[in-house]
Structure formats: structure tokens, C-alpha cells
C-alpha positions as CSV (number, residue, x, y, z in Angstrom):
1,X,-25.7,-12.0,-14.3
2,X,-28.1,-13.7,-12.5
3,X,-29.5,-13.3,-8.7
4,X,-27.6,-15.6,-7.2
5,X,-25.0,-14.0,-8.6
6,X,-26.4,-10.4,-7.8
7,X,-26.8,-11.6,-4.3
8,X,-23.2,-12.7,-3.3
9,X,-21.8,-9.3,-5.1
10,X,-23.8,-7.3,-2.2
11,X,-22.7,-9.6,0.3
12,X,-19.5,-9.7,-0.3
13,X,-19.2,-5.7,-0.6
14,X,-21.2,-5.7,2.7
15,X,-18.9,-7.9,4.8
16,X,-15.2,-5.9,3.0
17,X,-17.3,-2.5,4.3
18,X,-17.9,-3.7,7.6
19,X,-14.7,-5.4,8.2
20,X,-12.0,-4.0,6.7
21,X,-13.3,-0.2,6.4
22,X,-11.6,0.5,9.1
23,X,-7.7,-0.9,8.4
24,X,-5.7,1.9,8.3
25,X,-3.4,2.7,5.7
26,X,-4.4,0.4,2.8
27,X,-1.8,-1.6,0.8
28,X,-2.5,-1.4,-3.2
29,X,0.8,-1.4,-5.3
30,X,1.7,2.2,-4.9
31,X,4.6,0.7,-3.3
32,X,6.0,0.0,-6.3
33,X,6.0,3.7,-7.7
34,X,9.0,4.2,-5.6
35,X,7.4,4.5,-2.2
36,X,8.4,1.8,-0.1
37,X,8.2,3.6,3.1
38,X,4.1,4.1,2.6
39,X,4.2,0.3,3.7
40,X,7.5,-0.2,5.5
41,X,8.6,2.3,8.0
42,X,11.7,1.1,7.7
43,X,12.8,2.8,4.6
44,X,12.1,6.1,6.2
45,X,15.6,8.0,5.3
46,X,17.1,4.7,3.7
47,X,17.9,6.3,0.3
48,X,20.3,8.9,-0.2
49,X,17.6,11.9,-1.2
50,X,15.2,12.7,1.0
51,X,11.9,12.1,-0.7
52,X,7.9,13.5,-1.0
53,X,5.5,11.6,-2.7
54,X,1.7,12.6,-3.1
55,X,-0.7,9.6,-4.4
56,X,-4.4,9.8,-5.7
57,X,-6.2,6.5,-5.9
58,X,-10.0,6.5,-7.5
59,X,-12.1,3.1,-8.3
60,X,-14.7,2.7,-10.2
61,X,-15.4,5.5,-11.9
62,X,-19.4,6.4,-12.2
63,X,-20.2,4.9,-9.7
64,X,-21.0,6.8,-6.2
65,X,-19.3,6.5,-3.0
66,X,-16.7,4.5,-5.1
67,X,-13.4,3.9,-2.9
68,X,-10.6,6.5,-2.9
69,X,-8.2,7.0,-1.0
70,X,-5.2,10.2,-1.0
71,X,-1.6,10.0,0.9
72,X,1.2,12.7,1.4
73,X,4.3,10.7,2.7
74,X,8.0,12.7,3.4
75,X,11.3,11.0,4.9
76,X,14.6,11.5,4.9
77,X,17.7,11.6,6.7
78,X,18.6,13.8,9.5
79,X,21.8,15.1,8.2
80,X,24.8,12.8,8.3
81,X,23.2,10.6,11.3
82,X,22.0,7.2,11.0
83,X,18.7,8.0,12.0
84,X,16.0,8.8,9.7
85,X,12.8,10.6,9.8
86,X,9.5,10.1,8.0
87,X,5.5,11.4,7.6
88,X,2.6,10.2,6.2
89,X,-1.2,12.0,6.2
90,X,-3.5,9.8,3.8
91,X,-7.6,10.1,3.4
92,X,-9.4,7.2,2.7
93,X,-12.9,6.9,1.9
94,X,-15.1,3.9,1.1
95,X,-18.7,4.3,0.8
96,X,-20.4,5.5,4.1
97,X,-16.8,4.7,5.5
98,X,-14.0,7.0,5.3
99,X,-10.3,7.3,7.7
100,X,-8.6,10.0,8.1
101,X,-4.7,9.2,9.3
102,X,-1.7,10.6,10.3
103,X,1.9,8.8,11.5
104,X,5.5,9.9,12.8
105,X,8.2,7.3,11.8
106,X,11.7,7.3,13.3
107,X,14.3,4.5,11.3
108,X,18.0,3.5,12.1
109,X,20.3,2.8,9.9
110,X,23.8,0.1,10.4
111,X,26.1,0.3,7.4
112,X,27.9,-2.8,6.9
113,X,29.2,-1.6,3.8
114,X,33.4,-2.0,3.5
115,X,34.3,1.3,1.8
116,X,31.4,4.1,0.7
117,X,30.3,3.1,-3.0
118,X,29.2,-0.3,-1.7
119,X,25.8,-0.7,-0.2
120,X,25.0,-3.3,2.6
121,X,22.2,-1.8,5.1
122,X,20.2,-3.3,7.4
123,X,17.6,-0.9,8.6
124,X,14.7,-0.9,11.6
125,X,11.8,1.4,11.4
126,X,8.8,2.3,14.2
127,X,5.9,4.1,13.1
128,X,3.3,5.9,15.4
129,X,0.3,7.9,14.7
130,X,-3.7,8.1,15.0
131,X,-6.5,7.0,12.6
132,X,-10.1,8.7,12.9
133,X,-12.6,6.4,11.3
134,X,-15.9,7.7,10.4
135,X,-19.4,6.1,9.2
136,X,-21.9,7.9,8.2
137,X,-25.4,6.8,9.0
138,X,-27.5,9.6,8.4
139,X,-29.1,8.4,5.0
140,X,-29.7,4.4,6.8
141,X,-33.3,5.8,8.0
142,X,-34.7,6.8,5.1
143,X,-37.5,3.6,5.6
144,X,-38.1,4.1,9.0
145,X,-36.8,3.4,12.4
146,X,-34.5,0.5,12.8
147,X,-32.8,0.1,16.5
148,X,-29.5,-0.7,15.8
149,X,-29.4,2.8,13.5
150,X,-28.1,5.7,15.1
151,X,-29.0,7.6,12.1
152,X,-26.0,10.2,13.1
153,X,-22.2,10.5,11.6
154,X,-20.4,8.0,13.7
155,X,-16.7,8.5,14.6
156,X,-13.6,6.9,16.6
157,X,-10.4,8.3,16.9
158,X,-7.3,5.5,17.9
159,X,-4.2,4.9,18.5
160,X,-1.9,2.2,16.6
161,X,2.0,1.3,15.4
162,X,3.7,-0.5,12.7
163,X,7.4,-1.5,12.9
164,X,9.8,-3.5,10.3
165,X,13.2,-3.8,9.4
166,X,14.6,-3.6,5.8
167,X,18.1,-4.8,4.2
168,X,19.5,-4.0,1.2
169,X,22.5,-5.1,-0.2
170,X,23.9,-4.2,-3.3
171,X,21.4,-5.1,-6.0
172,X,19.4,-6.9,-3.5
173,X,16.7,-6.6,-0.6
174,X,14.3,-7.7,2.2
175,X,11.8,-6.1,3.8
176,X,9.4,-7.4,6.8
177,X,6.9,-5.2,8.2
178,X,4.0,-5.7,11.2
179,X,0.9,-2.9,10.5
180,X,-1.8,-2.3,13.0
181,X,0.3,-3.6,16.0
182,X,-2.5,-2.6,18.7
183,X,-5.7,-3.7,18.6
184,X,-8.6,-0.3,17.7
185,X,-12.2,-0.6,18.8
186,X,-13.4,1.5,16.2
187,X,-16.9,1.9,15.8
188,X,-17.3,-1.8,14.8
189,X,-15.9,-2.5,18.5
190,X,-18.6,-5.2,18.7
191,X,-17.0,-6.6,15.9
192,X,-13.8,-8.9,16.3
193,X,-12.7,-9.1,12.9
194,X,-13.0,-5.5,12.6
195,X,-11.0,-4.8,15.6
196,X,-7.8,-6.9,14.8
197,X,-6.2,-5.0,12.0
198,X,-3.1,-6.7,12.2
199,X,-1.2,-7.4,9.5
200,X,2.3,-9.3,8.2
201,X,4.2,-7.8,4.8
202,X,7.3,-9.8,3.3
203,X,8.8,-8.2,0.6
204,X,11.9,-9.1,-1.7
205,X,13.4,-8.4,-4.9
206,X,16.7,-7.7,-7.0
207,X,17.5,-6.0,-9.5
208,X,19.5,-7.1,-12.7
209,X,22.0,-4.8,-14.8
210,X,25.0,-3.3,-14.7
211,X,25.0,-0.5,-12.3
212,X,26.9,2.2,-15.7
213,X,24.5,-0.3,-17.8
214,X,21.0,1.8,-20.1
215,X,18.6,-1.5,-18.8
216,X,17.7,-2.8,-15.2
217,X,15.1,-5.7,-14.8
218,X,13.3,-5.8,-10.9
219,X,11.5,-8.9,-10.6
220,X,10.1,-8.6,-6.7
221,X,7.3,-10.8,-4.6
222,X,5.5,-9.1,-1.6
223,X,3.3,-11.3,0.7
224,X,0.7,-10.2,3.0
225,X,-1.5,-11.9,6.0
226,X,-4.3,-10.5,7.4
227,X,-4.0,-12.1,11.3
228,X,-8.0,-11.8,11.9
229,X,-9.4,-13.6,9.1
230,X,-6.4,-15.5,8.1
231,X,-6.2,-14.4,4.8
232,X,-3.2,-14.3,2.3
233,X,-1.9,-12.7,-0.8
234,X,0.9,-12.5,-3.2
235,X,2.3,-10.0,-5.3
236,X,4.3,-10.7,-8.5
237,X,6.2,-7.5,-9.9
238,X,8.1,-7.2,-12.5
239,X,9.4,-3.3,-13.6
240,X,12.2,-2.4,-16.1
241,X,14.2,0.8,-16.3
242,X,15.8,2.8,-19.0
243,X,18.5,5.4,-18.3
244,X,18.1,8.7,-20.6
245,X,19.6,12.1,-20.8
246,X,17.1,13.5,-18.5
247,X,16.8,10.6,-15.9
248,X,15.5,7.2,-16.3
249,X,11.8,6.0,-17.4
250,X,10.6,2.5,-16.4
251,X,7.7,0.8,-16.5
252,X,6.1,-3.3,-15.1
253,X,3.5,-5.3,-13.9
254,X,2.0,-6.4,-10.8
255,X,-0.1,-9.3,-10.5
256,X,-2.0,-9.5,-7.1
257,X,-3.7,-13.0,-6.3
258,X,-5.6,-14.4,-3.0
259,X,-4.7,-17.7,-1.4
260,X,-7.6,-18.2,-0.2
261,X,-11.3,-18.4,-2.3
262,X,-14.7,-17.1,-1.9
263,X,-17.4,-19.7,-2.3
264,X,-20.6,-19.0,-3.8
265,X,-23.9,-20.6,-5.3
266,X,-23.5,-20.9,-9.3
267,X,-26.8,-22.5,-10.3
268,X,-27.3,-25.5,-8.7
269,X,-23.6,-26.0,-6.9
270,X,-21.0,-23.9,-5.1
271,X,-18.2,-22.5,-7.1
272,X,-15.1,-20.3,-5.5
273,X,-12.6,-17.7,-6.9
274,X,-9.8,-16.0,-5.8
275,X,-9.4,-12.6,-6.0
276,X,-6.9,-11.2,-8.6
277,X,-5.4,-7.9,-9.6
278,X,-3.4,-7.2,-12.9
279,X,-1.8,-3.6,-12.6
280,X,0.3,-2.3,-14.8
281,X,2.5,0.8,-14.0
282,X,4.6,3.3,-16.3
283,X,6.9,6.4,-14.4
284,X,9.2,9.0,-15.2
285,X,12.0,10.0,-13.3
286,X,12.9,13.6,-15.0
287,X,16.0,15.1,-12.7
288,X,14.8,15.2,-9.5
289,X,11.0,14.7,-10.0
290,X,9.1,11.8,-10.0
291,X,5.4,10.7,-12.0
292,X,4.0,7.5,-12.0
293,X,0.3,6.1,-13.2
294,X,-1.0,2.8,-12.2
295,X,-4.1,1.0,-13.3
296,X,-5.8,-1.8,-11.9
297,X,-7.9,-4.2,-13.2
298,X,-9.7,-7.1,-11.2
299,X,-10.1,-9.8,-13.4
300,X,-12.3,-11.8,-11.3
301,X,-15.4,-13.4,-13.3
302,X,-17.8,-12.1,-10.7
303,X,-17.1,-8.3,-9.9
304,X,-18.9,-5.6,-8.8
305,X,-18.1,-2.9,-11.6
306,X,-15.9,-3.9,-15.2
307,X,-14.2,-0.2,-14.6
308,X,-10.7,-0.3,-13.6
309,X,-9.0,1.8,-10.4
310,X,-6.6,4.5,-11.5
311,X,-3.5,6.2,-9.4
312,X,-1.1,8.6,-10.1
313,X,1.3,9.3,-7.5
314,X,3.6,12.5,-8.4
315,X,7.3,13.0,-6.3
316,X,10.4,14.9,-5.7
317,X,13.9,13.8,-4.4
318,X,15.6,16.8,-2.7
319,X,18.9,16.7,-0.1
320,X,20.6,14.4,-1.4
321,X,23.7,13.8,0.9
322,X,26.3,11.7,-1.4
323,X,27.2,10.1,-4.7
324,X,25.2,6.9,-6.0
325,X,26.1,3.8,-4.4
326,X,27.8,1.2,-7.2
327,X,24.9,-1.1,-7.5
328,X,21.1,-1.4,-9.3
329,X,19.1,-0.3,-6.1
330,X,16.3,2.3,-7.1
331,X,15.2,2.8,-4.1
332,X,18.2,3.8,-2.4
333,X,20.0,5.8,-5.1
């Protein structure tokens, strides 16, 4: 690799450190390991068990101050009410960066359905809670004195919501969820892209099978916009599910791509790419617990480290309130 090369890596890392450290929860495909409500507060107490989820999420391996990032998410249903209730505590670190979260989420729930095995919800969702972001400076003096060093452990505690809505019908379903409604000075609140962590999240999907049937194919999309740099990308899932004795076991792909490139100097002329994530996912659904690994790989020709980022996210479904609905919906049943 050469240092032209070398030179757009550090820059690159540089800029994603200063302005998206601080973003709040970040979206990776966890969603997909049956945790919709980590991104859409809508599905808080959508499903008929109530559900905990614990996720661990570690990049590059051997390498220090690598990104990783730890969540803890409950909701459920209070009792026989529409409403719904959720949680979510997550740790993120990233380099000298790190957040440190915590959100309340209330959801509503309007049944449409015409008798009780048929599902046809249309859900709304509000989430509320405080993010303390952190950057550690103490090491940044280690050459001498530099004025716009503090040379201390910086930290900002905000406020900030997210609201959606979510419908599912039978084997089908829409989700549409705002993040980072408010705007957080942070401590980049010099810093305008840093300070507008607004984002948009479209999700959709169906899933194919008989509902009595051993197979179910999920082919899904999930778009996302970040509204300060007016940047985009897509998710293309694909998961299939096998019924056994003990529960189901199911497994997919997730291909993440950006809409929009990164230019850089390649010898003597500019050349862009796009960033792109292949991740594929296996779980196990055994009774009434749930364990999933994901691995991503960034298959970018210019990356910072070749190593993939590994997550296991581990579950349990407890409460449940009725019998399965008579459709392929996963995350409701």
C-alpha cells in the first residue's frame, strides 16, 4: 500500500472519529438477530413474548482501541393493554471516544386484525433517554503543548429522542424510524456535523412459507440517511428458517453498501469507492432462548485492517400472552 494510500486511511479514520463518535446508538445489522426494537422503538412490546437481548460487538481484533460497542435491550407488553414498554443501556467505545447510553421507550399498539389468529398491527413508538460521550485527551500531549489540547478526559452528557411507527401485516411489514431527533452539542459543539445526529431508517420485508410449513425465506431492505452529511445506505438481507423439535434455527446474509463514494488520490488520478459490508449471520432459537453470531467483513479495496468485526447477541422470550398468530412473522410470534 502505498502513501497516498496510507494517507487517506488516516484521514478518513480521523474525520469518522471526529464526526460520528458521538451518534448515539449505532446501527450495524444486529437488527436482524431478532432485535428490531434496538433501532425502532416502535416494536417495543409488538410481539407476543416479552423479550431481552444482550449483544457484544468487537472490530478488529489486535488492534488497540479497536471499536466495540455492548447493548442490553428489554420490552414487552404491559399485560393485556395496547401499550408497550421497552429499555435499552448500550457502551460504545471507539478509540479515545467512547458513549455511554441509556433510553425509556413507551409504544402503542391498534389491531386491525378481524378475528385473533390474524395479524394486522400498526404500531407508534417514542423513545427517550441520555447519552454521556467521552474523549479522552490525556495521552494527546505526549510531544508537547498544543493549545487546542486540554490534555484532560473530556465529557458531555445530553439529552435526545427517536420515534417511528411500524406495521405488520400477516407475513408482511414496514418500519420507519427518526434517531437523534434533538440536536447534542457534545464535546465537538464547534463542530456542525458532529452536532446533527439525525438520522432516517426505512425498513421492509416479508416473509415466504407456509405458516405449519419446516422453511421460511425473509428477503428484507433497510435504508438509512444521515441528515448532516447527506449520506445514504442500503441494506440487502436475506435469512431462512428451519423449524425443528427444539425450536427453529435460521441463518442469511446482509449486504451493506454506501450511495455515496469517497474520493481519493490513486497514483496520478483520483479514484472513489463506496463502502461495503458483507455479514453473514447463523442463530438458534432453542425453546425460549435465543443465540445468534454475526461477522462482518468490509470488502472495500482500501481498508484500514483485513480482520473482520464479530457479534454475538444472546436472548430470552419470557411472558408470552397468547397463541402464535397464523402467519410467517418472526418477529412478532
Amino acid at each position: 500500500m502505498n502513501l497516498k494510500k496510507n494517507l487517506f486511511i488516516f484521514l478518513s479514520a480521523l474525520l469518522f472519529n471526529v464526526s460520528f463518535s458521538q451518534e448515539g446508538l449505532p446501527v450495524y445489522v444486529d437488527y436482524l438477530t431478532d432485535n428490531y426494537y434496538l433501532i425502532h422503538p416502535s416494536m417495543a412490546g409488538a410481539a407476543i413474548c416479552d423479550k431481552v437481548r444482550l449483544t457484544g460487538r468487537q472490530q478488529w481484533f489486535g488492534q488497540d482501541n479497536a471499536p466495540q460497542l455492548q447493548t442490553l435491550s428489554i420490552n414487552g407488553r404491559w399485560g393485556d393493554s395496547p401499550s408497550g414498554y421497552g429499555a435499552i443501556l448500550f457502551n460504545d467505545k471507539n478509540g479515545y471516544h467512547s458513549q455511554t447510553g441509556a433510553y425509556l421507550t413507551y409504544a402503542h399498539h391498534l389491531m386491525f386484525s378481524r378475528n385473533e389468529v390474524d395479524l394486522n398491527q400498526l404500531s407508534f413508538g417514542l423513545s427517550a433517554g441520555f447519552i454521556q460521550y467521552k474523549l479522552d485527551e490525556t495521552t494527546f500531549l505526549a510531544e508537547g503543548f498544543d493549545p487546542i489540547i486540554a490534555g484532560i478526559e473530556q465529557s458531555s452528557t445530553e439529552f435526545n429522542i427517536d420515534f417511528g411507527f411500524s406495521y405488520n401485516f400477516l407475513d408482511y411489514y414496514a418500519h420507519g424510524t427518526v434517531k437523534n431527533v434533538l440536536n447534542n452539542s457534545g464535546i465537538n459543539n464547534d463542530i456542525q456535523i458532529a452536532s446533527n445526529l439525525r438520522r432516517y431508517l426505512l425498513s421492509a420485508g416479508a416473509v415466504f412459507g407456509k405458516p405449519d410449513g419446516e422453511w421460511a425465506y425473509e428477503p428484507s431492505l433497510m435504508y438509512q440517511y444521515r441528515d448532516a452529511t447527506a449520506e445514504s445506505t442500503i441494506d440487502v438481507n436475506a435469512k431462512v428458517y428451519k423449524k425443528t423439535e427444539f425450536g427453529k434455527i435460521w441463518g442469511g446474509i446482509s449486504y451493506r453498501r454506501s450511495l455515496d463514494g469517497a474520493e481519493f488520490l490513486d497514483g496520478s488520478g483520483v479514484s472513489s469507492q463506496k463502502l461495503q459490508y458483507i455479514s453473514p449471520l447463523i442463530g438458534v432459537d432453542y425453546k425460549k432462548f435465543v443465540f445468534a453470531y454475526t461477522y462482518s467483513y468490509q470488502s472495500n479495496s482500501i481498508v484500514f485492517n483485513n480482520s473482520g468485526f464479530h457479534q454475538i447477541t444472546l436472548g430470552i422470550n419470557f411472558n408470552c400472552r397468547r397463541e402464535l398468530y397464523d402467519c410467517n412473522c418472526p418477529a412478532v410470534n
